[in-house]
N, CA, C and O atoms as a MOPAC input file, in Angstrom:
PM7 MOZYME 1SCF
protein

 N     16.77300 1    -0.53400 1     2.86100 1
 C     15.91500 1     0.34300 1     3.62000 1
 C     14.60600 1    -0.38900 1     3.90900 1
 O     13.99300 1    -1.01800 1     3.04700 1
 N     14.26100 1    -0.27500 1     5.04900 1
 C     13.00100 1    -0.92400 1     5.50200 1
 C     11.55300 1    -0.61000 1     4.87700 1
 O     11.13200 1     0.53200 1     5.06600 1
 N     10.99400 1    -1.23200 1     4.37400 1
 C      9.47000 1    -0.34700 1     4.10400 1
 C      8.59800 1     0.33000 1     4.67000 1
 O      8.46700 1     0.10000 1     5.87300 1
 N      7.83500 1     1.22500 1     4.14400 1
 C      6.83200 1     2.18000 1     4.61400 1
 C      5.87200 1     2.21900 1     3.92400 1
 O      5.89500 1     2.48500 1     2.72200 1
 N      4.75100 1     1.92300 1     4.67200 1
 C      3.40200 1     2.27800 1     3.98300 1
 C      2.34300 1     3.08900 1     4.14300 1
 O      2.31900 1     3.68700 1     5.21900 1
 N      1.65900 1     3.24400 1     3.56400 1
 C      0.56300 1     4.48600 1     3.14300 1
 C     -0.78500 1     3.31700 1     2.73400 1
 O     -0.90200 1     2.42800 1     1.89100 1
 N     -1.41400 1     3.70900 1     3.50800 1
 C     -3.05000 1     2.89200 1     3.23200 1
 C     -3.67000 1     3.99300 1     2.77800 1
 O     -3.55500 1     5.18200 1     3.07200 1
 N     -4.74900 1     3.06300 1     1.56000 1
 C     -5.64700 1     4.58600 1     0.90200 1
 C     -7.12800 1     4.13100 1     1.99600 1
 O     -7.47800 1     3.30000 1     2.83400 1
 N     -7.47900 1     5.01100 1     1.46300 1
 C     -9.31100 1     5.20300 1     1.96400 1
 C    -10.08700 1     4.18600 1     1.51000 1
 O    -11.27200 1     4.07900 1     1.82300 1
 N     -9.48900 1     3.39700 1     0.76500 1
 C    -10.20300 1     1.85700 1     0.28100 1
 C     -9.83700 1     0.70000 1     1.53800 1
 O    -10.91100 1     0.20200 1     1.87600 1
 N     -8.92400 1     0.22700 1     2.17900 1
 C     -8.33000 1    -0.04300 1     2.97500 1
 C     -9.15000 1    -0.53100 1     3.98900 1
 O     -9.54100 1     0.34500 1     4.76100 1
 N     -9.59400 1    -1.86100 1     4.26200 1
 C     -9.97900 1    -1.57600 1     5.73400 1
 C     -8.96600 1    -1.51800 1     6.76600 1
 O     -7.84700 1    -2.03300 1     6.77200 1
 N     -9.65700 1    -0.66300 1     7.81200 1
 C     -8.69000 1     0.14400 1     8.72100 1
 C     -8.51100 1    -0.93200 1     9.70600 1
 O     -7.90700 1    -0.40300 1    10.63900 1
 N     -8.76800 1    -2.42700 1    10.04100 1
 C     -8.52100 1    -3.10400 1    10.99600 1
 C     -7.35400 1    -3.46700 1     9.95900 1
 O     -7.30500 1    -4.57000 1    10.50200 1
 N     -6.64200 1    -3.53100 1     9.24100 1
 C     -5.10900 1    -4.19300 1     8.85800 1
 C     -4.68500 1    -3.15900 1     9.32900 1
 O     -4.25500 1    -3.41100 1    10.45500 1
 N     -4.48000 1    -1.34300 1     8.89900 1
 C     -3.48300 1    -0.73000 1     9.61400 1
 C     -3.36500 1    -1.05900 1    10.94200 1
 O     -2.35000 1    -1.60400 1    11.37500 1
 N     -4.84700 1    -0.61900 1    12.02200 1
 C     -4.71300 1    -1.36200 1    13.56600 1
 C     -3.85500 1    -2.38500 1    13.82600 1
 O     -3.05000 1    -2.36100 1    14.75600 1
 N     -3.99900 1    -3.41600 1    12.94300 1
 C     -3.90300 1    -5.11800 1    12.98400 1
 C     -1.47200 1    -5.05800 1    12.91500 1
 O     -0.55700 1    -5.70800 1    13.41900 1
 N     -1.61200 1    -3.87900 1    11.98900 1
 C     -0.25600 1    -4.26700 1    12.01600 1
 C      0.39100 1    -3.14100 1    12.86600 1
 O      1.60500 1    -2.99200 1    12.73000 1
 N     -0.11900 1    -2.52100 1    13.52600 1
 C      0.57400 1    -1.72600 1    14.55700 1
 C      0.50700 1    -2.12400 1    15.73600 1
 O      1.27200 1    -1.68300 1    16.59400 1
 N     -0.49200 1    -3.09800 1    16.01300 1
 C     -0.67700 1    -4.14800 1    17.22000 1
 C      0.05700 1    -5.43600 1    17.01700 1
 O      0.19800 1    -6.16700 1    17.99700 1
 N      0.62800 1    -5.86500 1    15.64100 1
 C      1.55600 1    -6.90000 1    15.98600 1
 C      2.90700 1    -6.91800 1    16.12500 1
 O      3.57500 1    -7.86000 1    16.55300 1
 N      3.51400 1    -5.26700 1    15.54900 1
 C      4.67200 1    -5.16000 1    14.93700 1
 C      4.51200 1    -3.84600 1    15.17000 1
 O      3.93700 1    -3.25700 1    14.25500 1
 N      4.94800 1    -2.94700 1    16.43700 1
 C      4.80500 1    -1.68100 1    16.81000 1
 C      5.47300 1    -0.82900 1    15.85400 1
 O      4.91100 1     0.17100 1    15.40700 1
 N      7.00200 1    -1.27300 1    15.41100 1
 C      7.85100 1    -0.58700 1    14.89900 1
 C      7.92800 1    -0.21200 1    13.27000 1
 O      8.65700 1     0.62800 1    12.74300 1
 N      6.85300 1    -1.18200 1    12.57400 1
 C      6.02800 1    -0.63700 1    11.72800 1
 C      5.54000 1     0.37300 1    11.46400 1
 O      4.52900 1     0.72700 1    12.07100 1
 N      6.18900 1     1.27900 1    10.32400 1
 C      5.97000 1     2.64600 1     9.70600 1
 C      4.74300 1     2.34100 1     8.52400 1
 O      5.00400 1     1.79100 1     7.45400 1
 N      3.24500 1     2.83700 1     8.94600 1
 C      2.72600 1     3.15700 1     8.42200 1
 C      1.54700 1     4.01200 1     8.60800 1
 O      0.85900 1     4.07100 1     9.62700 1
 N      1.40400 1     4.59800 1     7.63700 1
 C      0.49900 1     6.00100 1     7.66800 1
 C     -1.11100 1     5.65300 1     7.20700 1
 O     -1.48400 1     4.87500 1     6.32900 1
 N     -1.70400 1     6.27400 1     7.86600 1
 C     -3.42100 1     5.53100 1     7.66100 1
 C     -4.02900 1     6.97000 1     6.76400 1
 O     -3.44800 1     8.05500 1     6.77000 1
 N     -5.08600 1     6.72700 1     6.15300 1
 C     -5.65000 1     7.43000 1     5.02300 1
 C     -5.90700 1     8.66500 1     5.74000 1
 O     -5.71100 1     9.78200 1     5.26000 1
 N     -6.37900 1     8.41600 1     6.97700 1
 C     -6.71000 1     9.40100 1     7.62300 1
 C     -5.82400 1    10.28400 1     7.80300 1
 O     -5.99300 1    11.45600 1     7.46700 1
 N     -4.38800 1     9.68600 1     8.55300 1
 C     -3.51800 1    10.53800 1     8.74800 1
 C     -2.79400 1    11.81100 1     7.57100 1
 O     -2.32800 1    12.93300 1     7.76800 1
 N     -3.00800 1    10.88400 1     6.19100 1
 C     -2.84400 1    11.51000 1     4.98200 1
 C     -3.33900 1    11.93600 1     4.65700 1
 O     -3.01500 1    12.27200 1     3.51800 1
 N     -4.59400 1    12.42500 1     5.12900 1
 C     -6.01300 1    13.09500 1     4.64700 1
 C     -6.60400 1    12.82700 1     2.94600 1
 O     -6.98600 1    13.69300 1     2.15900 1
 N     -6.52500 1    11.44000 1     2.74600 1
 C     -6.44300 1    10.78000 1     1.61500 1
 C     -8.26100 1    10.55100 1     1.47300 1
 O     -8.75100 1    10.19600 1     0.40100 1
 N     -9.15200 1    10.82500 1     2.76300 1
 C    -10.39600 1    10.87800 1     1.83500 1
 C    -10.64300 1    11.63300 1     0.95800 1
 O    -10.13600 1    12.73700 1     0.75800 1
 N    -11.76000 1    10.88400 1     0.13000 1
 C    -11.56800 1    11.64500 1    -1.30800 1
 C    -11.29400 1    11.92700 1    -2.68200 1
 O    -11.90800 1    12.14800 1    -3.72600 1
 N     -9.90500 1    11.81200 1    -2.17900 1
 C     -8.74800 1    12.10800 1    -3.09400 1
 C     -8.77500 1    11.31400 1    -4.66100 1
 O     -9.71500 1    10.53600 1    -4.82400 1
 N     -8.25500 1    11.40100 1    -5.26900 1
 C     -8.79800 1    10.85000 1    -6.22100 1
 C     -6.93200 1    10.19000 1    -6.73100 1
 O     -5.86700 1    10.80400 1    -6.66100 1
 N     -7.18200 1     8.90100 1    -7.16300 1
 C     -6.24900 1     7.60100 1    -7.45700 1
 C     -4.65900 1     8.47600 1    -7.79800 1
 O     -3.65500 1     8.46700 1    -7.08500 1
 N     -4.83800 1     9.10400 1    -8.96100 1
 C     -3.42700 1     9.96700 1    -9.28000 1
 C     -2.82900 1    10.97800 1    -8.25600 1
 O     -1.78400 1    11.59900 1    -8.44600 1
 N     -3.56200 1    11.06300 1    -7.22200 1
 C     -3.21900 1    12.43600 1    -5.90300 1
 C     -2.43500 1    11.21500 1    -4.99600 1
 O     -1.26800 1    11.26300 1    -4.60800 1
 N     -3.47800 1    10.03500 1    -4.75500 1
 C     -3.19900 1     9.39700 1    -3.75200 1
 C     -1.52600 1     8.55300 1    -4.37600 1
 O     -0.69900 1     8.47600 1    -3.46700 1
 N     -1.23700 1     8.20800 1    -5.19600 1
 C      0.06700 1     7.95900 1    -5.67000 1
 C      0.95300 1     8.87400 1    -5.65800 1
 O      2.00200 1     8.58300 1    -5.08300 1
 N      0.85500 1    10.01000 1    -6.16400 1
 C      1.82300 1    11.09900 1    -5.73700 1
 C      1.66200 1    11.07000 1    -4.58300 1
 O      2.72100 1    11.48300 1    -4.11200 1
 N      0.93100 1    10.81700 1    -3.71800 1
 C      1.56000 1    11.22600 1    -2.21100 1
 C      2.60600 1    10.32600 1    -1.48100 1
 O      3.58500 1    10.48600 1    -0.75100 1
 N      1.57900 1     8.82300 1    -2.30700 1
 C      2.77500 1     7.82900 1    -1.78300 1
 C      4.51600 1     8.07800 1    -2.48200 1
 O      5.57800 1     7.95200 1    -1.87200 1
 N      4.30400 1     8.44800 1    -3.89400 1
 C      5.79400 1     8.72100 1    -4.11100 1
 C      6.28200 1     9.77200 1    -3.96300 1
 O      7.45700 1     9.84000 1    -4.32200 1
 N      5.60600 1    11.13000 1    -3.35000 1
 C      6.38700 1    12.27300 1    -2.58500 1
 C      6.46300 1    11.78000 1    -1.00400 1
 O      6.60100 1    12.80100 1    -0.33100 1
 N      6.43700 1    10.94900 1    -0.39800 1
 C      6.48700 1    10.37200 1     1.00100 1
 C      7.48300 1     9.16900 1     0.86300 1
 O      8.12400 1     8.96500 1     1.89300 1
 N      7.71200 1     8.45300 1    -0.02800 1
 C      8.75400 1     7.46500 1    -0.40600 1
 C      7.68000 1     6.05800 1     0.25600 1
 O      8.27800 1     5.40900 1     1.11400 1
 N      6.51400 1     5.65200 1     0.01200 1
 C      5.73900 1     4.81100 1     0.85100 1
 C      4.86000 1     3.80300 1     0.10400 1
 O      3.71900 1     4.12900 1    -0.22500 1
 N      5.20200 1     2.96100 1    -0.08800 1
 C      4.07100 1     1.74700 1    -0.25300 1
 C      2.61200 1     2.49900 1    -0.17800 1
 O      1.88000 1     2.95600 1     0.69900 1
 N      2.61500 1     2.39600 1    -1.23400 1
 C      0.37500 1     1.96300 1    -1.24100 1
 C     -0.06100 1     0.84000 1    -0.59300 1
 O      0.48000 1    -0.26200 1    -0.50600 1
 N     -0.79400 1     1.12100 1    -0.27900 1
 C     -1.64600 1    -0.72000 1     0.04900 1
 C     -2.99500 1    -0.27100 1    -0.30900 1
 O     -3.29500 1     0.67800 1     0.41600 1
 N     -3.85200 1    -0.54300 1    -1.06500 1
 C     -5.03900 1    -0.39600 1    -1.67900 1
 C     -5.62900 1    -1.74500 1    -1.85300 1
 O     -5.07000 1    -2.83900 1    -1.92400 1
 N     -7.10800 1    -1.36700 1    -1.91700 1
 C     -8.21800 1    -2.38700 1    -2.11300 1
 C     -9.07200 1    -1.86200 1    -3.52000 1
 O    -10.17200 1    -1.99100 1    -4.05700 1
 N     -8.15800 1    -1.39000 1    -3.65400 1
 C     -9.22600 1    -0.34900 1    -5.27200 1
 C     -8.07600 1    -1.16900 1    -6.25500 1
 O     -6.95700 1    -0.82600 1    -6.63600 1
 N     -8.92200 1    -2.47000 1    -6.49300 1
 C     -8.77400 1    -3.44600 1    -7.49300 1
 C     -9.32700 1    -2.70500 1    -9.08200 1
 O     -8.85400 1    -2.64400 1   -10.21700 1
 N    -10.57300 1    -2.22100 1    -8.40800 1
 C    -11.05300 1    -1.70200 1    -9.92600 1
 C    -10.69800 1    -0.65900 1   -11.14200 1
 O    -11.10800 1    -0.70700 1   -12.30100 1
 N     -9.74800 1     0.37400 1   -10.49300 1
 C     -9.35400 1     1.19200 1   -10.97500 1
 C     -7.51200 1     1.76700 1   -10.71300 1
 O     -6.72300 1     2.62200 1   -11.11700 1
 N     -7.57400 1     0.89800 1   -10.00300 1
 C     -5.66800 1     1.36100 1    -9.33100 1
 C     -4.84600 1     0.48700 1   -10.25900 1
 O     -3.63000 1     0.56500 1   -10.43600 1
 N     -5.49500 1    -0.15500 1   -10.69000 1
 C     -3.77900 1    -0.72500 1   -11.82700 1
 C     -4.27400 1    -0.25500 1   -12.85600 1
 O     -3.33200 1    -0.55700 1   -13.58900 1
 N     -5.01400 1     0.26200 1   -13.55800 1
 C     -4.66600 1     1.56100 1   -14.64400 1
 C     -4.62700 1     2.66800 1   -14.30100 1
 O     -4.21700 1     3.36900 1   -15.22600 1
 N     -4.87800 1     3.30600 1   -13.28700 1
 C     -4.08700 1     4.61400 1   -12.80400 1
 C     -2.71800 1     4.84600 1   -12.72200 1
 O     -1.95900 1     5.67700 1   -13.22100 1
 N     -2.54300 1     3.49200 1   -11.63700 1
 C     -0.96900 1     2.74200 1   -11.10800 1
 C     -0.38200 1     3.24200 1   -12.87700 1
 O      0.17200 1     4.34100 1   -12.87200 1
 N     -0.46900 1     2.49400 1   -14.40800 1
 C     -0.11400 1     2.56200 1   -15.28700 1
 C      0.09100 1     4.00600 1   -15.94800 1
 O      1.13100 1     4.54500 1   -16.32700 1
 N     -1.04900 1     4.39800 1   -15.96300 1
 C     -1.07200 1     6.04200 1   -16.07200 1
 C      0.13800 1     6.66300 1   -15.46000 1
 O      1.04500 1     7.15200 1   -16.13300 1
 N      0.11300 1     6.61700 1   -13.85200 1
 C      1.03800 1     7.37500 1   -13.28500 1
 C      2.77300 1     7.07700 1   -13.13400 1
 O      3.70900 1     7.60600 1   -12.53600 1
 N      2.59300 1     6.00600 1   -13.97300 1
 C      4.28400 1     5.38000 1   -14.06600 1
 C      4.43200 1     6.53100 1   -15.64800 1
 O      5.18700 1     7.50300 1   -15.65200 1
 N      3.78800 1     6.24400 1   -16.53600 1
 C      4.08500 1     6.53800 1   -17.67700 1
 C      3.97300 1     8.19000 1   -17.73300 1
 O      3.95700 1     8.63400 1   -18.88100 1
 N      3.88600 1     9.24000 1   -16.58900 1
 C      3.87400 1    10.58700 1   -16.28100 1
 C      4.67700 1    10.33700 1   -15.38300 1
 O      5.09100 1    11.48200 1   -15.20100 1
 N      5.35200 1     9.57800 1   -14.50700 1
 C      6.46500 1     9.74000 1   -14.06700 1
 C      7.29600 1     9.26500 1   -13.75000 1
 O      7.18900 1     8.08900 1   -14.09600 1
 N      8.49300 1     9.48200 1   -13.07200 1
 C      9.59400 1     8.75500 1   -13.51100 1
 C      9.49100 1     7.21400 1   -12.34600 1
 O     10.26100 1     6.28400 1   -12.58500 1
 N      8.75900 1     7.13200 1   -11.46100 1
 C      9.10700 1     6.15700 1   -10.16000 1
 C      8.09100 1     5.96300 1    -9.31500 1
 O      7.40400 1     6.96600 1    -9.12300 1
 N      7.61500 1     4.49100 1    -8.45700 1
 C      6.75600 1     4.97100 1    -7.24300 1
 C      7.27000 1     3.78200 1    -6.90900 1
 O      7.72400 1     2.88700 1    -7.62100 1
 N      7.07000 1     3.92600 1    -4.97000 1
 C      7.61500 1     2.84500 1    -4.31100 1
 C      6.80600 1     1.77400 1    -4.22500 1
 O      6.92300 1     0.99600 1    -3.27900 1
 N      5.69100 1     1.55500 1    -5.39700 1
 C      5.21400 1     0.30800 1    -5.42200 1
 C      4.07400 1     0.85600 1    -4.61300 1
 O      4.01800 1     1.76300 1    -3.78100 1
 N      2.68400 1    -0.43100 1    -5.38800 1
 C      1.68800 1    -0.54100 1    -4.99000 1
 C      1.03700 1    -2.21700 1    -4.09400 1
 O      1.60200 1    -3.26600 1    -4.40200 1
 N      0.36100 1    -2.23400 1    -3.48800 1
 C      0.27800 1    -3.45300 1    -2.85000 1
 C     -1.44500 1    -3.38800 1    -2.96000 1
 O     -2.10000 1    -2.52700 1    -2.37200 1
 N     -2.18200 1    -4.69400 1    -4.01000 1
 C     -3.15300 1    -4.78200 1    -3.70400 1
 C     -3.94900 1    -5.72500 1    -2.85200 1
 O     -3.58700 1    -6.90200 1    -2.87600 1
 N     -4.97800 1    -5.40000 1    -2.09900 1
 C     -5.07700 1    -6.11300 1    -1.49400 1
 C     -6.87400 1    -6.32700 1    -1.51600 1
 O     -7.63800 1    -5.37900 1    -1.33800 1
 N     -7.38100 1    -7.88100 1    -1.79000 1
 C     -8.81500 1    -7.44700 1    -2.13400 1
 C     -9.24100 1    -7.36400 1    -0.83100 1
 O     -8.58400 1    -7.56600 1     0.19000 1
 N    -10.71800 1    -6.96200 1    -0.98100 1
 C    -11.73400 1    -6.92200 1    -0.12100 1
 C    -12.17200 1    -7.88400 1     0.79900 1
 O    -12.34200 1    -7.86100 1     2.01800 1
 N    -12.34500 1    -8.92000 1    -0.26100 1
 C    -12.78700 1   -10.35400 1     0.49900 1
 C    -11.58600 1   -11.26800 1     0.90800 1
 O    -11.74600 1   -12.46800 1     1.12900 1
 N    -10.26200 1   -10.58200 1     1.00600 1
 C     -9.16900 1   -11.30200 1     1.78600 1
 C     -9.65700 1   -10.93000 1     3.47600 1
 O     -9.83800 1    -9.86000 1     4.05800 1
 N     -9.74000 1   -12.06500 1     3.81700 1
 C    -10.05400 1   -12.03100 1     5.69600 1
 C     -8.18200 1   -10.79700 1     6.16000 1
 O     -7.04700 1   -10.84200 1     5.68600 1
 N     -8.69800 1   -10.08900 1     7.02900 1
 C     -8.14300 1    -8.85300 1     7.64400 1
 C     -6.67400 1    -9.69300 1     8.43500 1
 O     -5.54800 1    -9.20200 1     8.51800 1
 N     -7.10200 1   -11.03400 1     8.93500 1
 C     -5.60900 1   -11.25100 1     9.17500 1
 C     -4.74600 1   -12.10200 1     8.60200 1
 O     -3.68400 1   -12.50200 1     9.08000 1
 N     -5.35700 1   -12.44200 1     7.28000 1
 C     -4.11900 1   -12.21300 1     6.41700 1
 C     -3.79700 1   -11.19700 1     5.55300 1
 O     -2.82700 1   -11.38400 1     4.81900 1
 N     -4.32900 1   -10.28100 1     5.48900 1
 C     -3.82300 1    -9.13400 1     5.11200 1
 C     -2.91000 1    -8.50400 1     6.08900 1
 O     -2.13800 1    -7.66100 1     5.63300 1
 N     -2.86800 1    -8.73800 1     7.22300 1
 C     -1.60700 1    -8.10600 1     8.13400 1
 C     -0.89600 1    -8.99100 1     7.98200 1
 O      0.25200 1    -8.71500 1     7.63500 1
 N     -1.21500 1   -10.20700 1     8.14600 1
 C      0.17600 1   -11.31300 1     7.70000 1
 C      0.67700 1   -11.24800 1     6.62700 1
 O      1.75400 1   -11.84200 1     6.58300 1
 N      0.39400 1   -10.81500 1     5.78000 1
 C      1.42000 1   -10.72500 1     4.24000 1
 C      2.14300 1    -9.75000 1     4.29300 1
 O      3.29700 1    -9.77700 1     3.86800 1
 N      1.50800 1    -8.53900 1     4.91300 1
 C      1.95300 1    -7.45700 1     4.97800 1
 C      2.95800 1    -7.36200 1     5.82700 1
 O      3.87500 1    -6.68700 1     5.35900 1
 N      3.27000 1    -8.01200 1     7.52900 1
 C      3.77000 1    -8.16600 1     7.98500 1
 C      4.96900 1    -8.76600 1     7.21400 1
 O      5.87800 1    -7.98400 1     6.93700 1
 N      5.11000 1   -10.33600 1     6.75000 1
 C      5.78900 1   -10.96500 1     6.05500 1
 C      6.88600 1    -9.79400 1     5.13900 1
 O      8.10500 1    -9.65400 1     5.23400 1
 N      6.14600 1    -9.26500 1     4.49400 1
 C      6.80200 1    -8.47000 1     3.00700 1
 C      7.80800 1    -6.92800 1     4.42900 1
 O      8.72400 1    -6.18200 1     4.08400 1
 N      7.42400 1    -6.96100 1     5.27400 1
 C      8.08400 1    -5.76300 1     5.92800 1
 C      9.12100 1    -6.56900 1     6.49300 1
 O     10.04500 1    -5.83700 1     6.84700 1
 N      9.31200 1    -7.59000 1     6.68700 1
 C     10.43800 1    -8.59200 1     8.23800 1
 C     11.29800 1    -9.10500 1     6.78300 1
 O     12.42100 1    -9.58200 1     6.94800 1
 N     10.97100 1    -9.03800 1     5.95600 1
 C     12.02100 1   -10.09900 1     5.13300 1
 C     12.23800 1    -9.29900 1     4.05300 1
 O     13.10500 1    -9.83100 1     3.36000 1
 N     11.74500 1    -7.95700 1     3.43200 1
 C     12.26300 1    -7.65400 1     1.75400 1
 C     12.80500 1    -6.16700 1     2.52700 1
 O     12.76600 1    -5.68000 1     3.65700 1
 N     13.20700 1    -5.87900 1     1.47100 1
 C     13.94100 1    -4.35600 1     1.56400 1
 C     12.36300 1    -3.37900 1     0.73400 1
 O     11.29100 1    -3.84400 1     0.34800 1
 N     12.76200 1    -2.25400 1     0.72900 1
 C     12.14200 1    -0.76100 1    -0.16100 1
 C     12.12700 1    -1.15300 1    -1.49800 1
 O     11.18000 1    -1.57200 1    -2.16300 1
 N     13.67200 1    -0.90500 1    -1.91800 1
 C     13.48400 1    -1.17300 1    -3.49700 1
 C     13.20300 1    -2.46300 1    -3.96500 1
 O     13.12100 1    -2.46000 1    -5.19400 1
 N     13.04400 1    -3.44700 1    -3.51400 1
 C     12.62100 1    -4.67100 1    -4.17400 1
 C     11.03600 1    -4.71600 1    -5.03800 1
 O     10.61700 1    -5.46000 1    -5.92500 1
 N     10.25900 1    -3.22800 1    -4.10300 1
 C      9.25900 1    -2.82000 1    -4.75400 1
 C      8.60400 1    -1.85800 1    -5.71100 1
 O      7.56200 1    -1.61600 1    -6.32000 1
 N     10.06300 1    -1.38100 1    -5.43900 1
 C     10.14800 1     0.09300 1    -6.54500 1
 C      9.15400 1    -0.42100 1    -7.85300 1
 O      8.99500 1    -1.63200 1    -8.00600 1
 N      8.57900 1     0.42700 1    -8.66600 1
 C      7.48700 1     0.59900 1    -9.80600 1
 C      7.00800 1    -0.91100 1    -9.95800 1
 O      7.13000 1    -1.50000 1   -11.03200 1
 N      6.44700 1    -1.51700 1    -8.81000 1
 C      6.04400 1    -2.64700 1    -9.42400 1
 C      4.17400 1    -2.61100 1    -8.61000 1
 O      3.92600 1    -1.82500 1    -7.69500 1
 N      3.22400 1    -3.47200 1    -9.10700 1
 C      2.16000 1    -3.43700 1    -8.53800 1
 C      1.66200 1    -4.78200 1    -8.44200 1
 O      1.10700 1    -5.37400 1    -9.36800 1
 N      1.95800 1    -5.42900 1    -6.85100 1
 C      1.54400 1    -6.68000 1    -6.62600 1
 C      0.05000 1    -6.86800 1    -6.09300 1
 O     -0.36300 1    -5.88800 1    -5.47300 1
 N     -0.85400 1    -7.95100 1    -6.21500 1
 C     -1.49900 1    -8.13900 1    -5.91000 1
 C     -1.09700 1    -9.44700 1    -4.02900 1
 O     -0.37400 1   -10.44000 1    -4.10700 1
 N     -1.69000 1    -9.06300 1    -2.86900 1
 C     -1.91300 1    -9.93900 1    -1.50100 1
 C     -3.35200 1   -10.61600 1    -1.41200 1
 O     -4.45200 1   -10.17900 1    -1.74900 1
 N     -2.98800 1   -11.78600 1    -0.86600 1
 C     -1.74800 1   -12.55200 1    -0.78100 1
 C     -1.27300 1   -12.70800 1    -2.01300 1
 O     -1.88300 1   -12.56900 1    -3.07400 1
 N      0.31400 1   -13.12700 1    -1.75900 1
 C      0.54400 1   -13.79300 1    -2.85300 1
 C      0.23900 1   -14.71200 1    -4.01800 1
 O      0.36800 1   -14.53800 1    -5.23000 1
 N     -0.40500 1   -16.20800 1    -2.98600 1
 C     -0.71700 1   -16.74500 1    -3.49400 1
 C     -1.80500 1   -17.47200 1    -4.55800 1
 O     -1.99900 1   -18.44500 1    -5.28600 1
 N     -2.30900 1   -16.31400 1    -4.09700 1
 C     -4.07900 1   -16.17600 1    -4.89600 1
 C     -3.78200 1   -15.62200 1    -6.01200 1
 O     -4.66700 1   -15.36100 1    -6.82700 1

């Protein structure tokens, strides 16, 4: 199954733009659309795993012990994708891009990577 993502309110919003302008057919949902201002870290994961959707977050500081929290209250999430701040915006659509053209859904099931990779 192809991936889907969910950007939180940490997110800058030129990667969602960035990957719907390179790769139309790209399923992903912007904070806005989720009405994810606000919200607070354990809401915004349940939404991604009642929606079946990739996180992509920039909330380095507090999302991988939430991320931990909310595995250990429940049973699954389709994975988190972090992505820092000071990564320049087009490679953050390029990884992101990358990880949608070449992996499947579950390859990300309960796991929480940090983008790029290679850093």
């Amino acid at each position: 199954m192809k991936i889907t993502y969910l950007a939180d309110a940490s997110l800058h919003h030129g990667i969602v733009l960035g990957l719907r302008l390179r790769e139309p057919a790209i399923d992903i949902l912007s904070a806005n659309e989720a009405k994810l201002e606000g919200v607070d870290d354990q809401q915004v994961l349940a939404t991604g795993a009642r929606l079946d959707r990739v996180l992509i977050t920039s909330d380095r500081k507090t999302m991988p012990e939430e991320f931990g929290i909310f595995m250990a209250r429940n049973t699954t999430s389709p994975g988190v994708f972090l992505i820092s701040q000071k990564v320049p915006v087009a490679t953050g659509i390029e990884e992101l891009l990358l990880v949608w053209a070449v992996s499947d859904a579950a390859e990300w099931r309960d796991r929480i990577c940090s983008i790029p990779f290679s850093s």
